[in-house]
N, C-alpha and C positions, 0 to 999 in steps of 0.2 A: 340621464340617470334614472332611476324606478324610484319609487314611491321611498317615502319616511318609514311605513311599516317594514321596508325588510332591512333598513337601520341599526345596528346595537345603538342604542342612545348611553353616556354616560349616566353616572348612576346619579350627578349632581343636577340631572334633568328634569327633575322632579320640586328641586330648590328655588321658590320664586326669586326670594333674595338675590342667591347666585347667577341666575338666569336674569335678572332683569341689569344686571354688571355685565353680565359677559354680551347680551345682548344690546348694550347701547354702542353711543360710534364711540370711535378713537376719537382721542387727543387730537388737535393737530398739532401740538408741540410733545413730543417724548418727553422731552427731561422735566415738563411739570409733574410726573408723578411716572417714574420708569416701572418700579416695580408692578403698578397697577398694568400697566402697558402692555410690558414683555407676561405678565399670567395671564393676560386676554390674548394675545398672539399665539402665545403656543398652544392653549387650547385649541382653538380653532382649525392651529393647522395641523397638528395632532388627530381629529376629529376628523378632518376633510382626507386624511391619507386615511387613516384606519376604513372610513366611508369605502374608498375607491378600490380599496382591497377587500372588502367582504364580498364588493358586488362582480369583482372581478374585473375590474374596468381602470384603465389607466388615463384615460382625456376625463376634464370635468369644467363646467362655464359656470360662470354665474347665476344664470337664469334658473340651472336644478338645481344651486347648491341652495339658492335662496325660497327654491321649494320642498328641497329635503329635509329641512331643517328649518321649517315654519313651525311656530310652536303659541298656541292660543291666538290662531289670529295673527302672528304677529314674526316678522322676518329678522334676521339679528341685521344690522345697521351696519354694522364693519366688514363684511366680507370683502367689499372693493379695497377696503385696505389690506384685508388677508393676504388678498390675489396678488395685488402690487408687490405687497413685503416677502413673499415666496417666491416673485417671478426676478426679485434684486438680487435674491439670495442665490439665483439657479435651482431654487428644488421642482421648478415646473418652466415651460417652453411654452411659446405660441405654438401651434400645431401647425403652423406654417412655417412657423420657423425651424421647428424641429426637425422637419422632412427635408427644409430649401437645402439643411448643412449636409447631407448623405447625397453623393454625388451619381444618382442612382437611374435620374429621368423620371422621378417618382410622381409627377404630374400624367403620364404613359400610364400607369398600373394603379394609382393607389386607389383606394378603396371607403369612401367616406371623407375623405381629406378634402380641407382647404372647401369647407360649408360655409364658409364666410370669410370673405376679401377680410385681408386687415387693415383696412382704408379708414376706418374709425380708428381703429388702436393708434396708427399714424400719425393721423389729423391732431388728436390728442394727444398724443404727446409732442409733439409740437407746440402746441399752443397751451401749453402746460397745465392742462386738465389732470385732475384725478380721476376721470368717470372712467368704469372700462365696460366696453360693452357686453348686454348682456349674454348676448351669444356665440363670442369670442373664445373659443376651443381652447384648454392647455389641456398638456401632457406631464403629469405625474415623471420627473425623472427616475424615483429611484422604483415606482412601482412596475414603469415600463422595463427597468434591465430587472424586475424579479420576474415577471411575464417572458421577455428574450432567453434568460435561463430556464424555464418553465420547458418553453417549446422544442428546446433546442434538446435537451432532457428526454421528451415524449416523443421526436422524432428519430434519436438514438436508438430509443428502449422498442422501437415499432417493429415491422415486421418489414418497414421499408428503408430501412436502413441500411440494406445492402445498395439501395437506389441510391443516386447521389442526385436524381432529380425527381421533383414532384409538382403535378399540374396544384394550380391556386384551388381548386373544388379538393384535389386528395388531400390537401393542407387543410383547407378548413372541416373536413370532417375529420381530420386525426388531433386538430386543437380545439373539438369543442369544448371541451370540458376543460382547458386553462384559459380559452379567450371566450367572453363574454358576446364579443360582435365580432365583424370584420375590422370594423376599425382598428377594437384592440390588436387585432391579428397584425393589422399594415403597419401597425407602433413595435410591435414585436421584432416585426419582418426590417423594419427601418433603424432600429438599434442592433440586428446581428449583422445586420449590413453595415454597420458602421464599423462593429468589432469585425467585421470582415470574416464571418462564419459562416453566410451565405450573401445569393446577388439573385436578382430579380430581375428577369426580361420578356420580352415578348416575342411569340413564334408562332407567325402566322395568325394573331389574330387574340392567342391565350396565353395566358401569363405563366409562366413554368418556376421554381424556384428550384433553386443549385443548394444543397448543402455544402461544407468543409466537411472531410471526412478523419476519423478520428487519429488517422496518418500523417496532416495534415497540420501548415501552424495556421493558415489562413485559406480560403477557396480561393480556386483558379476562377477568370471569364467562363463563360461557357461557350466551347469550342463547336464545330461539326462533326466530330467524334462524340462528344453530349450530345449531341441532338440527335445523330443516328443512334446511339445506343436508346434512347427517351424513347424515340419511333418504333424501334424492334419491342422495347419493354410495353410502349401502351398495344402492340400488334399481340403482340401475348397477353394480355389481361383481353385484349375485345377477343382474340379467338377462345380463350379457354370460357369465357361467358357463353360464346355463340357452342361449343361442344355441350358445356354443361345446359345449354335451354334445349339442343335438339335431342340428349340423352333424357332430359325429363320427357319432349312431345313422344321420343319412342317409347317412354314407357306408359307416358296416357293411351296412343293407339293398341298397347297391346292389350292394356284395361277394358278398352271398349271394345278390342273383338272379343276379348272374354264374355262380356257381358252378352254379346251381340249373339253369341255361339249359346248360351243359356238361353235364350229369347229363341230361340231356333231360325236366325236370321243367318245362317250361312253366306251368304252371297257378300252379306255387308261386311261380319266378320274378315271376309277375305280382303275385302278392301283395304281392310283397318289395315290390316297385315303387311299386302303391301306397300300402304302407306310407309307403317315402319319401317319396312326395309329400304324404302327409300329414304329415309329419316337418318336411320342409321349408315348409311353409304354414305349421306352427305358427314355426318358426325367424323366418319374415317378419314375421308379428306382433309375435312378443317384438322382433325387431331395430327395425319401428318404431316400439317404444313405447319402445326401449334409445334412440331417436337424438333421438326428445321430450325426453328426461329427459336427455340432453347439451346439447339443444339452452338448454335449462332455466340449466341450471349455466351455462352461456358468459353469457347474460343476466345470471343474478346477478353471477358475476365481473365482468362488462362495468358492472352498477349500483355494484358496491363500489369501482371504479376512477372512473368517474362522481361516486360519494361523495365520493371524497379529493380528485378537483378541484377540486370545490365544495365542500368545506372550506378548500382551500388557496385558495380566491376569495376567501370569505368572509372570511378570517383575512385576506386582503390590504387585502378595504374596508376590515375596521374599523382599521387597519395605517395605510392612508394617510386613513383620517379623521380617525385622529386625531393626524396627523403636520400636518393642512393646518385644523386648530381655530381657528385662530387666523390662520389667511391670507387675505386679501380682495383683492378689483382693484383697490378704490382703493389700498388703503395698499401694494400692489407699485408702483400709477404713481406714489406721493408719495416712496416709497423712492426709483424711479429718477427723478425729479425731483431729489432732493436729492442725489446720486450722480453727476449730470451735473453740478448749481451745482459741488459738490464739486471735479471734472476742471476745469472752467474755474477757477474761484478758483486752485488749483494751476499750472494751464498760467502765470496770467498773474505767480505770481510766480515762476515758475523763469523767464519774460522778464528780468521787471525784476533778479535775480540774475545772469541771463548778460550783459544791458548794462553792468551793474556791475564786471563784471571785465571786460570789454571796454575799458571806458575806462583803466584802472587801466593795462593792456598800455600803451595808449595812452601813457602818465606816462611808463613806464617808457624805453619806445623813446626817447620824447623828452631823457629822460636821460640814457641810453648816449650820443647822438649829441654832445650836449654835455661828457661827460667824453672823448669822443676826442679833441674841438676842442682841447681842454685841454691831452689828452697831448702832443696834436702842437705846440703852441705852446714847450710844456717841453723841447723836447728841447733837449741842450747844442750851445754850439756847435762843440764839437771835430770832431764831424761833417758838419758843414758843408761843410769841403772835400774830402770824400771821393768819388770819383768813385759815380754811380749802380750801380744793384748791374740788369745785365744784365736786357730783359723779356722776352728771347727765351728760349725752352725747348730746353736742350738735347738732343742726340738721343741713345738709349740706345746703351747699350753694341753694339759689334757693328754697328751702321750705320754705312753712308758719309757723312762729312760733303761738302757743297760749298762747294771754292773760293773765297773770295771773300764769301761768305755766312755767314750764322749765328753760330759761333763767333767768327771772327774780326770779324765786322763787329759785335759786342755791346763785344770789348775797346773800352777808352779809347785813344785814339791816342796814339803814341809821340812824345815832345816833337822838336823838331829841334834845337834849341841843343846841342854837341858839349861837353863836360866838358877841360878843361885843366889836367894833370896833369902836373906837373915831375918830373923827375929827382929832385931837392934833398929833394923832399914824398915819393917814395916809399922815397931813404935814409931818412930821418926816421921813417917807419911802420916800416921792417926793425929801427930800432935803441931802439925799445920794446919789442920780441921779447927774450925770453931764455931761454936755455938751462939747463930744470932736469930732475933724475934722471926725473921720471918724463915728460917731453914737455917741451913749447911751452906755455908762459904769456906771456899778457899782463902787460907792467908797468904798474904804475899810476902813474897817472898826477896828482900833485896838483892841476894847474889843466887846465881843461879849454880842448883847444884845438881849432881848425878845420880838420880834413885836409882836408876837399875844399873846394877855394872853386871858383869856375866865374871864366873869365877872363874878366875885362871887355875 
């Protein structure tokens, strides 16, 4: 790890009080004072992640955490227990350990790995020591699978992400700038290998790494189909280098017969000249054996895609053969045979249900008509002599009536025989009137008698 200055230290790192707590050892017993305990524990390992991620780094030992975080002279006392209580929990790995579980051959390729046997760590725990040594490598878990998504990220978004291979040099210049060292790179490389997004082997001598591509739930081995395609693709990168160095010597040579032709060196000029042309001649060859070996890769790409349709064919026959195992022409025409009986058998008895209630309306009507008869036969006959009740419609408010019409021609006509009304009869009506405090009441009258008679 580098130096305390490129550090954020917290801000209670200034607090000697706090500082001289958090700097002494642990307990050995927890439950004498938990709380004090677990606020020293999670600092520290709070402090040790946040550490490994500013600097970019996912391994970290004892020996730089206890010089990263030297503060007056003076080293904090608990770290060996930080390290223990982190590596019980799983938030960090020996580094040998980390690698041994990824079934990779990673002793073949890795890259920093396994700087120190763990024949100490062993021994020690064994003989149930606390000590852990000082240069005994872990592996930040959760910082390494943010670095594995980091990479995996920056080799998508690249420009070589149509490759599905890349040499360990193309790798490490396209993560500098998420891994810190190599090492971080092989921790990266060792946790996408484990989620099985890439694999890691050796060819001839160099280490090649396989991406998953984003088709893809996991990476294939790498075949001899990857490796000739690898071979054709590094033959294009070294030829279009060796076209583009001899297009620049041809354009140096033309420079200097320029110059050479100003100086009035004729002879030389020519040289230059022919040079280039033979600069350029060689440039035309390498370019069409560069535009063969593109030509090459377009075919294979164009056969891998060709592959997957014919895969995707294939999967579809067997898909609907064996969706139609069991389907034949006769037994769809006996289906729809029985599926037409079906519809008619149906049709004829939602007939015979709607005739059914058809008649039934019929009963009913017949009913109705007959309790009218009835009502109308009931009626009393007080009613009887009541003049008819008008069949003309009168007209709304607001209109003019006519004359002679409508209204008047609907009333009952007015009797002619004239009412004959004596004197004698209408004393008689005045002097059943009497006069009491609050008005005019009628008296009553005990026998009922005839005020109006009509004169015979």
């Amino acid at each position: 790890m580098s130096k305390s200055s490129e550090t954020a230290l917290p801000p209670e790192w200034d607090d000697d009080e706090r500082m001289n707590f958090l700097f002494s050892d642990f307990k050995e017993n927890r439950d004498v004072n938990t709380t004090d305990w677990d606020s020293k524990m999670d600092f520290w390992i709070a402090l040790i992640i946040k550490t490994c991620r500013d600097r970019a780094t996912v391994i970290v030992n004892l020996q730089d955490l206890s010089q990263t975080f030297r503060r007056k002279e003076k080293s904090p006392l608990g770290l060996a227990t930080v390290i223990q209580s982190m590596a019980r929990c799983g938030k960090i790995h020996r580094e040998s350990e980390f690698a041994a579980h990824v079934d990779c051959g990673w002793l073949s390729w890795g890259v920093g790995l396994l700087l120190v046997k763990p024949l100490k760590w062993t021994f020690s725990t064994l003989l149930g020591s606390n000590r852990v040594p000082l240069e005994e490598s872990f592996v930040v878990i959760e910082l390494v699978k943010e670095k594995a998504a980091e990479l995996l990220a920056v080799y998508r978004s690249s420009e070589f992400a149509s490759r599905s291979i890349l040499s360990f040099q193309e790798l490490c210049a396209l993560s500098s700038d998420v891994c810190a060292d190599e090492s971080t790179l092989c921790m990266a490389l060792l946790q996408l290998q484990r989620d099985k997004q890439v694999t890691v082997s050796l060819h001839e001598g160099e280490k090649i790494v396989k991406f998953c591509q984003p088709d893809q739930d996991r990476v294939c081995p790498v075949s001899d189909v990857d490796i000739g395609i690898y071979h054709l693709q590094r033959s294009e990168k070294l030829l279009g280098e060796r076209v583009e160095k001899l297009g620049l010597e041809a354009d140096k040579c033309k420079e200097e017969a320029r110059i050479l032709l100003h100086e009035g060196k004729k002879s030389q000029a020519l040289r230059c000249l022919r040079g280039r042309k033979r600069v350029e001649k060689r440039a035309d060859n390498l370019f069409v054996k560069l535009e063969s070996i593109r030509a090459i890769l377009d075919r294979i790409a164009q056969s891998q895609t060709d592959k997957m349709v014919m895969q995707a064919y294939q999967a579809g026959v067997s898909a609907l053969r064996l969706s139609l195992k069991d389907v034949t022409v006769e037994r769809a025409e006996n289906l729809v045979d029985q599926i037409q009986e079906l519809c008619d058998t149906q049709d004829e008895v939602n007939q015979t249900i709607s005739s059914g209630v058809t008649s039934t309306d019929e009963d009913i009507d017949e009913l109705e008509e007959e309790l009218k008869s009835l009502l109308e036969e009931s009626k009393p006959d007080s009613f009887s002599g009541l003049p008819e009740v008008p069949a003309n419609v009168l007209r709304p408010f607001g209109e003019p009536s006519l004359p002679g019409k409508d209204l008047l021609s609907s009333l009952p006509s007015v009797p002619h025989s004239h009412l004959h009304i004596t004197s004698e009869q209408l004393e008689k009506e005045l002097n059943l009137l009497t006069l009491t405090d609050s008005g005019f009441q009628p008296k009553k009258v005990t026998s009922p008698t005839k005020r109006f008679e009509p004169a015979q």
